[in-house]
C-alpha positions as CSV (number, residue, x, y, z in Angstrom):
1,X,34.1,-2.7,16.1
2,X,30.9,-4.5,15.2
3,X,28.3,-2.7,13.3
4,X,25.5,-1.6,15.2
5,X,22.5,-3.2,14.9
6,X,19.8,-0.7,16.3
7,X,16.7,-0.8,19.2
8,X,14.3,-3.2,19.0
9,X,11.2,-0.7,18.6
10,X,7.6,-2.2,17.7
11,X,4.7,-0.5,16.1
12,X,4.0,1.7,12.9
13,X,4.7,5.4,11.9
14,X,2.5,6.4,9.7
15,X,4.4,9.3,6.8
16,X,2.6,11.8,4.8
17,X,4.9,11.1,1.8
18,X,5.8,14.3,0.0
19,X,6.5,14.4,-4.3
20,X,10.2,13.9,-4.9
21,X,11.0,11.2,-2.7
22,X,10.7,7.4,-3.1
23,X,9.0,4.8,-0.3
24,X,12.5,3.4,0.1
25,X,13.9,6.5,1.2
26,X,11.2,7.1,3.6
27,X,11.2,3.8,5.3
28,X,15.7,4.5,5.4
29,X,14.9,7.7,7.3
30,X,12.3,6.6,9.5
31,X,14.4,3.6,10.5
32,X,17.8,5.6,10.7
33,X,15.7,8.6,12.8
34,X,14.7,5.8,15.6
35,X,17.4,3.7,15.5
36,X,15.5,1.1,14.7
37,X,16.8,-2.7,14.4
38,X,14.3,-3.6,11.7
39,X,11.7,-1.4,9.3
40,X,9.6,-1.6,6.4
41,X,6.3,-0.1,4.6
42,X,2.9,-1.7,3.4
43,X,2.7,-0.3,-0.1
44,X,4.9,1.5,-2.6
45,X,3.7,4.8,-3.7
46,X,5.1,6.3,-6.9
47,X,8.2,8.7,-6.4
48,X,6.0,11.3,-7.3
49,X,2.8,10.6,-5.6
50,X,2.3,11.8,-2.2
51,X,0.1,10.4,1.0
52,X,0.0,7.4,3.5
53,X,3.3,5.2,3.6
54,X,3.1,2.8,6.4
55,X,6.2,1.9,7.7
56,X,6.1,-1.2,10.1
57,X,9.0,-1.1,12.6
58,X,10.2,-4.8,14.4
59,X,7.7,-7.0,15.4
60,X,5.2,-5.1,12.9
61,X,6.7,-6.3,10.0
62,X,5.2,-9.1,10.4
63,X,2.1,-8.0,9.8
64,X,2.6,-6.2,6.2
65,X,1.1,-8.6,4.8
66,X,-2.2,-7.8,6.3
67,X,-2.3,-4.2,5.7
68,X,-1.0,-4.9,2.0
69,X,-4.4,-6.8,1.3
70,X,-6.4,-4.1,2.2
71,X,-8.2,-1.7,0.1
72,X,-6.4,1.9,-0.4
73,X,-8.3,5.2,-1.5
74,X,-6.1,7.6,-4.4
75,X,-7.2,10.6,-5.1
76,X,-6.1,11.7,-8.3
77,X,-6.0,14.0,-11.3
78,X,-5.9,12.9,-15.2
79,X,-4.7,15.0,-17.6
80,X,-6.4,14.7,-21.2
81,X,-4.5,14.7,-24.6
82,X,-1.3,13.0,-24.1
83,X,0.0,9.9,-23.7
84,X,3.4,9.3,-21.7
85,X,6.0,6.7,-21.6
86,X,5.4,6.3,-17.9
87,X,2.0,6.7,-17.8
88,X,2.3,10.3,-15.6
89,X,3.7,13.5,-16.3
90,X,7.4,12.7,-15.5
91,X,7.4,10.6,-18.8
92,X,7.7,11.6,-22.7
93,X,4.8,12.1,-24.7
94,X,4.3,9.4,-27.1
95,X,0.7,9.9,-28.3
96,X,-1.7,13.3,-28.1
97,X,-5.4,13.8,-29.4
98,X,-7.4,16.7,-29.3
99,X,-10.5,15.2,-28.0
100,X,-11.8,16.2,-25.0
101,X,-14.5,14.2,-23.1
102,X,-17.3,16.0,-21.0
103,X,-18.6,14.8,-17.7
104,X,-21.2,12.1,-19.0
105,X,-18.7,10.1,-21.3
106,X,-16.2,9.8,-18.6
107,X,-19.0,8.6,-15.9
108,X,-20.3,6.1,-18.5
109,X,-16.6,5.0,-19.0
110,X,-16.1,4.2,-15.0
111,X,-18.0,1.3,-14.9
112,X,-15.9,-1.0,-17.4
113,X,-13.4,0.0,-14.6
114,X,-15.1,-0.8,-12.1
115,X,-15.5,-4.5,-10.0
116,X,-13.0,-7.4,-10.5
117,X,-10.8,-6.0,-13.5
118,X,-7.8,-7.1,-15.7
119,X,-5.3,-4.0,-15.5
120,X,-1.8,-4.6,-17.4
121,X,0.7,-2.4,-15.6
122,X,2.5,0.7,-16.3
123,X,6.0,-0.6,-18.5
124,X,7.5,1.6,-15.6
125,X,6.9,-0.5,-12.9
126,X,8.5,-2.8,-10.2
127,X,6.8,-5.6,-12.0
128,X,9.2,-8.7,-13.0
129,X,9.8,-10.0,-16.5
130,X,12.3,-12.7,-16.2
131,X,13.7,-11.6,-13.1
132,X,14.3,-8.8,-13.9
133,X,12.3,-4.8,-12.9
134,X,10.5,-3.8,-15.6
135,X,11.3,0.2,-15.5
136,X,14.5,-1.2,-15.4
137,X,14.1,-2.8,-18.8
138,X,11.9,0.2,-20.0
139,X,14.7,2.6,-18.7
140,X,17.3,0.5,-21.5
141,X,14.4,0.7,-24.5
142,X,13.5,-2.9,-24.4
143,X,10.1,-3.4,-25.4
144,X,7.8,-5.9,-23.7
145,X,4.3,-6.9,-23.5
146,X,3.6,-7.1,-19.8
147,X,0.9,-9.5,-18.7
148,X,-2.8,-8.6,-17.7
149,X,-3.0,-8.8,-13.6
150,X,-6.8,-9.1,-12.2
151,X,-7.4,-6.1,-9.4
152,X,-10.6,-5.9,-7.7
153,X,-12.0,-1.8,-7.9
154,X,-14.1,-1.5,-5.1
155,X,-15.7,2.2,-6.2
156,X,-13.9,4.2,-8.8
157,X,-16.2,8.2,-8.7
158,X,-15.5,11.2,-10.9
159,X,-15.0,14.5,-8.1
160,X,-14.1,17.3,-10.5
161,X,-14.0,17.8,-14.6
162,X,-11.9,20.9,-15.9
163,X,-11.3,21.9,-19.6
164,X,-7.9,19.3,-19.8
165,X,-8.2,17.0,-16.6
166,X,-10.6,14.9,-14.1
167,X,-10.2,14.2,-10.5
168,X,-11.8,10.9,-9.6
169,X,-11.2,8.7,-6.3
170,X,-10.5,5.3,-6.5
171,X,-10.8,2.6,-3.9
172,X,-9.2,-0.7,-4.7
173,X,-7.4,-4.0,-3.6
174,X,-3.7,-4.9,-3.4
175,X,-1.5,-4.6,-6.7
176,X,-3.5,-1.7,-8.5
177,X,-2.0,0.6,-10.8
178,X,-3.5,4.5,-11.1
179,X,-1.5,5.3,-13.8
180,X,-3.1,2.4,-15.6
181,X,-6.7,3.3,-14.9
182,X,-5.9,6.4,-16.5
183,X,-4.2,5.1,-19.2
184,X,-6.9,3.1,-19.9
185,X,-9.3,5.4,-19.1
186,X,-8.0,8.1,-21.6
187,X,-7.9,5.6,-24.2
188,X,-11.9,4.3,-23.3
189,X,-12.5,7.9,-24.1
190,X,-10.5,8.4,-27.4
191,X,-8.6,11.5,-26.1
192,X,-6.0,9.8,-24.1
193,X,-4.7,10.8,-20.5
194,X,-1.7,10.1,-17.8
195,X,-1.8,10.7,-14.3
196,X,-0.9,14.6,-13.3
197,X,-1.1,14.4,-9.4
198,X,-2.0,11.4,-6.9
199,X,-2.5,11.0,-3.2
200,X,-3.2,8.0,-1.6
201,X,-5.6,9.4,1.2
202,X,-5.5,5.9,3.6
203,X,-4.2,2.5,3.6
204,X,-6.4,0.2,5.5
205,X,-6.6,0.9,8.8
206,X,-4.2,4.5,8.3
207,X,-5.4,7.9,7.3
208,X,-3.2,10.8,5.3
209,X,-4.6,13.0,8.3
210,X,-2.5,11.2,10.7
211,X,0.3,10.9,8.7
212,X,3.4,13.0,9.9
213,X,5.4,15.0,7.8
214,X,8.3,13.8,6.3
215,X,10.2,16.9,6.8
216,X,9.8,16.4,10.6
217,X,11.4,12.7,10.3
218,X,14.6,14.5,10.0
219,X,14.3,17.3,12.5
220,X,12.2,16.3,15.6
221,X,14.0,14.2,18.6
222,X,14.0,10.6,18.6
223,X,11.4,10.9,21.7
224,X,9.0,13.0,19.6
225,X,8.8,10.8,16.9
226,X,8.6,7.5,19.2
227,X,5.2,9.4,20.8
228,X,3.6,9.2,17.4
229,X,4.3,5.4,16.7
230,X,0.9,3.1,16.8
231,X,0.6,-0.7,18.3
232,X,1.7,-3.5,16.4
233,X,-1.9,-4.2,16.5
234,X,-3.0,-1.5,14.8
235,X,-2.0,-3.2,11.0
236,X,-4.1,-6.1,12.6
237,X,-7.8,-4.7,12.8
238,X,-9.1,-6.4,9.5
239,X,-8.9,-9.6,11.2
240,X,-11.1,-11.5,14.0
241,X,-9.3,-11.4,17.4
242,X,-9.2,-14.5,19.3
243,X,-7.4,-14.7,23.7
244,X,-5.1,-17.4,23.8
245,X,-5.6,-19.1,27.2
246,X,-2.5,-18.8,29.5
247,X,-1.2,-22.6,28.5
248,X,-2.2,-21.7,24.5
249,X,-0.4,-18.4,24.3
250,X,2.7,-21.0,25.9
251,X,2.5,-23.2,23.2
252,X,1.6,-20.6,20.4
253,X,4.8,-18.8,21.3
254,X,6.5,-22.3,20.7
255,X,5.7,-22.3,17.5
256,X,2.9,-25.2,18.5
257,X,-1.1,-25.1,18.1
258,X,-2.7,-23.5,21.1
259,X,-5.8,-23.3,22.4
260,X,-7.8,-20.0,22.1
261,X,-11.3,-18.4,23.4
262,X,-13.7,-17.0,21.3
263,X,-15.0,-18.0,17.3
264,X,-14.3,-17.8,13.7
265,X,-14.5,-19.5,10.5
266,X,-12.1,-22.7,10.0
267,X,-9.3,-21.4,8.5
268,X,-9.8,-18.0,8.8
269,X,-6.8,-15.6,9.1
270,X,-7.4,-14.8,12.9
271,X,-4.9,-12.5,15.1
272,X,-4.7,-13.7,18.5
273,X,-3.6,-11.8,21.9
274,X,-3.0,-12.7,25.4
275,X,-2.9,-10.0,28.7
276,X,0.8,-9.3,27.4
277,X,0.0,-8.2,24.0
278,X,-0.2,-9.8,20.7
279,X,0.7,-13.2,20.3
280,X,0.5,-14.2,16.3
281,X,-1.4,-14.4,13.5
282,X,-2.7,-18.0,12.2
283,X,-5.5,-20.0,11.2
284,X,-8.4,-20.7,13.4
285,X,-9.2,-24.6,13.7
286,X,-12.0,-25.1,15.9
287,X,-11.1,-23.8,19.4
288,X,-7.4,-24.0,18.4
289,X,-4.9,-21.5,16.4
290,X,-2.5,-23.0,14.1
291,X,0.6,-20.1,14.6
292,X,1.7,-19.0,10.9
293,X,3.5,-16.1,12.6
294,X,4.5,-15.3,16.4
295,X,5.3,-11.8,17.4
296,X,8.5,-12.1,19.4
297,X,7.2,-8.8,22.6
């Protein structure tokens, strides 16, 4: 017997990731609960953060990419006086201080963290050295000096000081680390900090509040959980959207540049729909779309 390949279902389902679980096994249960043909998500989150995980089913995959790009809010709590391996408390302690910073040090410490930044990220993390993971290499002792990545911090706000942590709320762009800003941020300040709890409250166009619980992945009927899915489109609202006239969307779907209605910039990333649903995404040139991917509905 063949193995079976799953139902071709199209949209997003958007998780409220608990603590104690990794994005992997999320998008595994979410694709094994609907019997899905094809999954994935729009962002890792930390094995012990919690919040919005995306996961795009079929068709929708093709638009990670988009969602990826946009800005993401963490809400998040730094604890002061120790340094960890991993940069949150599941790590060792490898540095402690006994300074403690009040409110007005740590909000004239945001704005060096603040705007288009150079962040190095956490030696636990899925970032490459030489092909290989670098918590991988952590995980065996190797030492390394991973290189500065630019991130662009749209607003980075203390909420809450307490006699050993902050909460602050960060909004930023694609590839930021939070246990990094508070790394850095606890060594700005001289006393040193890791990350003690983060949510990631929404991903682009997806909220935490309409997140369903990962608990009910495993329990509710397939039905259920197909009611909750969002258009393809959805992961798409960042973008100008263009109608492909009947003979475009033809040739669009060919793989070929079609004619569209409607303006944008030349070159912009456009999305572009016909009555039947979403056609592609591509790059607007002048009354034409140039197809860089078609949406097989």
């Amino acid at each position: 017997m063949g193995r079976k390949k799953g139902r071709d279902i199209n949209g997003w389902l958007i998780v409220d990731k608990p603590a104690g679980v990794t994005s992997t096994a999320v998008v595994a249960k979410v694709r094994w609960a609907l019997d899905a043909k094809k999954a994935g998500h729009a962002g890792t989150l930390d094995p012990d953060a919690t919040g919005v995980l995306a996961v795009a089913l079929g068709e929708a995959t093709k638009t990670v990419p988009i969602v990826t790009d946009a800005l993401k809010c963490y809400d998040f709590t730094v604890t002061w006086g120790a340094e960890t391996t991993t940069d949150d408390a599941s790590g060792q302690v490898v540095r402690r201080s006994d300074l403690r910073p009040d409110r007005a040090a740590i909000e004239a410490a945001l704005p060096a963290l603040t705007g288009e930044i150079m962040q190095v990220p956490p030696a636990f993390s899925a970032v490459k050295v030489e092909g290989e993971r670098a918590y991988d290499l952590a995980r065996e002792g190797v030492e390394m000096e991973l290189a500065a990545r630019p991130l662009w911090v749209e607003s980075l706000a203390l909420l809450e000081t307490g006699p050993d942590s902050a909460r602050l709320e960060m909004v930023c762009g694609k590839g930021g680390y939070v246990r990094s800003i508070a790394r850095d941020l606890g060594r700005a300040l001289g006393c040193l900090g890791h990350v003690a709890h983060l949510r990631r409250t929404w991903s682009g166009p997806f909220d935490a509040a309409e997140g369903v619980d990962f608990a009910r992945v495993d329990r509710e009927a397939q039905d259920w959980l197909q009611t909750q899915l969002k258009p393809l489109e959805t992961g798409l609202t960042d973008l100008p959207m263009l109608r492909a006239t009947p003979e475009g969307a033809v040739r669009i779907r060919n793989g070929n540049p079609g004619q569209v209605t409607g303006g944008a910039e030349w070159g912009e990333l456009v999305w572009v729909s016909d009555p039947a649903g979403p056609v592609c995404i591509g790059r607007y040139q002048g009354g034409m779309v140039q197809p860089e991917r078609v949406f097989n509905l």
